[in-house]
N, C-alpha and C positions, 0 to 999 in steps of 0.2 A: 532610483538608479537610472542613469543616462544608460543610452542607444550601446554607449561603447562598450556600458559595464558588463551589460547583459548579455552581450557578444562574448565579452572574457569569460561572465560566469558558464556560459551556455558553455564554450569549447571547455572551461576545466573539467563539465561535466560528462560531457561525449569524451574527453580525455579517460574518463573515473570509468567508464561502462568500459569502454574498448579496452582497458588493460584489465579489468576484473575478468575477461573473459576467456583470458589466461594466461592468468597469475593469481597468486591467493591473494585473499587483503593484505595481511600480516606481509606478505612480501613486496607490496606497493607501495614505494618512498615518493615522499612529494615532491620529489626532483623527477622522478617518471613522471608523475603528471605533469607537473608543468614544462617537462620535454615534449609530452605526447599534445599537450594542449598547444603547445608553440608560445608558449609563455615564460617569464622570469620567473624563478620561485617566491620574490618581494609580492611581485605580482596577485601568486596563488595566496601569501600571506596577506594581501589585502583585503580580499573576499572569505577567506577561512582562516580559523586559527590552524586547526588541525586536519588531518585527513579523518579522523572521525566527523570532525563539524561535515565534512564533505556528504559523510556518510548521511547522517542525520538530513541533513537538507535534499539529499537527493531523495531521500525515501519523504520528504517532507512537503517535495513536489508532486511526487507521485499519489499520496495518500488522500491528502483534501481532497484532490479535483475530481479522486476515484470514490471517494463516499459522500463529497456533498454539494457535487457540482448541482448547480438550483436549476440546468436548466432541465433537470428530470421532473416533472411534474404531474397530478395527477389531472384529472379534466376540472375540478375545483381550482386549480389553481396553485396547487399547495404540495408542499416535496413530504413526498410520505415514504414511509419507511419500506415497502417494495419497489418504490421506484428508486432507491437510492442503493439496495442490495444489487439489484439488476444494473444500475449504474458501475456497481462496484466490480461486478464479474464481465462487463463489459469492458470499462479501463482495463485490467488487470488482463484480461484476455488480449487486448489491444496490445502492452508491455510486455508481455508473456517471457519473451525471449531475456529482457534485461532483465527482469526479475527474476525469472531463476538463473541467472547468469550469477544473482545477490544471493539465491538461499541455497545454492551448491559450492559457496564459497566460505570462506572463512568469518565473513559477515554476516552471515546467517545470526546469529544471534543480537546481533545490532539490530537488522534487518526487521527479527520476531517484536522484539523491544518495540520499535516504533509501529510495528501493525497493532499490536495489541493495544496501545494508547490510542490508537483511533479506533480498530474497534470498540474498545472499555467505551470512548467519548459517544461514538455512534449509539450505541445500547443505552446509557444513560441519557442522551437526549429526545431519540427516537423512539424504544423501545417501548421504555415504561410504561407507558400508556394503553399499547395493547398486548400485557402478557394478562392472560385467563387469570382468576383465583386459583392457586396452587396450593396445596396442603405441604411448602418448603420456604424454606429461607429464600428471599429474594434476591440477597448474595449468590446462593446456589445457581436459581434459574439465570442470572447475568452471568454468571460466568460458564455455566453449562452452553447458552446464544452464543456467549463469544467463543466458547472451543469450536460448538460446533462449524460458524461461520470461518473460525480460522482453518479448519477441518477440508473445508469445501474449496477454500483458495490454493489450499498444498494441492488439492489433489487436482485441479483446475492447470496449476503449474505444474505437476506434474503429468499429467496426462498425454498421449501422444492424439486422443482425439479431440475434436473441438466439438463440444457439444454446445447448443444453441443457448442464449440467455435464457430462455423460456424453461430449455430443459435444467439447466445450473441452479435459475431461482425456485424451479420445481423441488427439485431435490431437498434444496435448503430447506426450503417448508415442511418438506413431508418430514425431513429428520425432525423439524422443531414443533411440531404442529398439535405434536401435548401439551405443549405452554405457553403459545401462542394463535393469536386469533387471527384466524387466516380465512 
């Protein structure tokens, strides 16, 4: 994608946050955005089929860089799975505002959709390796990781205090710290 595209794509999406912020999804036609972005609607149809693809992609930016940006590292060298959790309530605390802008709106369940597929991704590639012997299904303990972590992000969005990385990935740990090796 050239200089220019990514200019369009960028305003359709600061176009997508600033009317999400009030209006529901359901009530946001791709002729608002592409009024609000200062663009044609052929335009918006170049880069998206639909205002869900918008959907999808937005949360699609957001999600990668928030759980598996490489430059979190450990002192070996290598992205390990606390420094990619702390990664993740860093972004996400960074967002804060646009993101719950996304899950007190009518996209909330698009929204859940695409966190769970990165988390599901993150647990399956990260996790496995250090959850304890557990006397349960391993189905159970992944998806019990992924409530809880999604658990920790609602309440992270919702919060009105900012509690520090240290205290967020704290938390997480001690809620999971039966079935994982901490």
């Amino acid at each position: 994608m050239d200089k220019r595209q990514e200019k369009t794509v960028s305003a359709i999406k600061r176009a997508f946050y600033t009317l999400i912020k009030e209006n529901s999804y359901a009530q946001i036609t791709v002729k608002d955005i592409a009024v609000t972005a200062k663009v044609g609607r052929s335009t918006f149809y170049e880069h998206f089929q639909t205002k869900q693809e918008l959907l999808y992609r937005v949360c699609d930016d957001i999600f990668p860089r928030a759980f598996f940006d490489t430059q979190n590292k450990s002192k070996s060298n290598e992205i390990t799975y606390k420094s990619i959790i702390a990664n993740i309530f860093f972004n996400f605390s960074k967002e804060k505002q646009q993101l719950k802008n996304l899950i007190y709106s009518d996209a909330k369940q698009i929204f859940c959709e695409r966190l769970n597929f990165y988390l599901t991704k993150l647990v399956n590639e990260y996790m496995l390796d250090n959850i304890k012997p557990v006397d349960m299904p391993l189905e159970l303990v992944k998806k019990s990781l992924i409530a809880t972590l999604f658990a920790v992000i609602f309440w992270l969005l919702n919060t009105d205090s900012n509690p520090t990385l240290e205290k967020l990935t704290g938390y997480y740990y001690e809620l999971i710290s039966h079935v994982f090796k901490v």
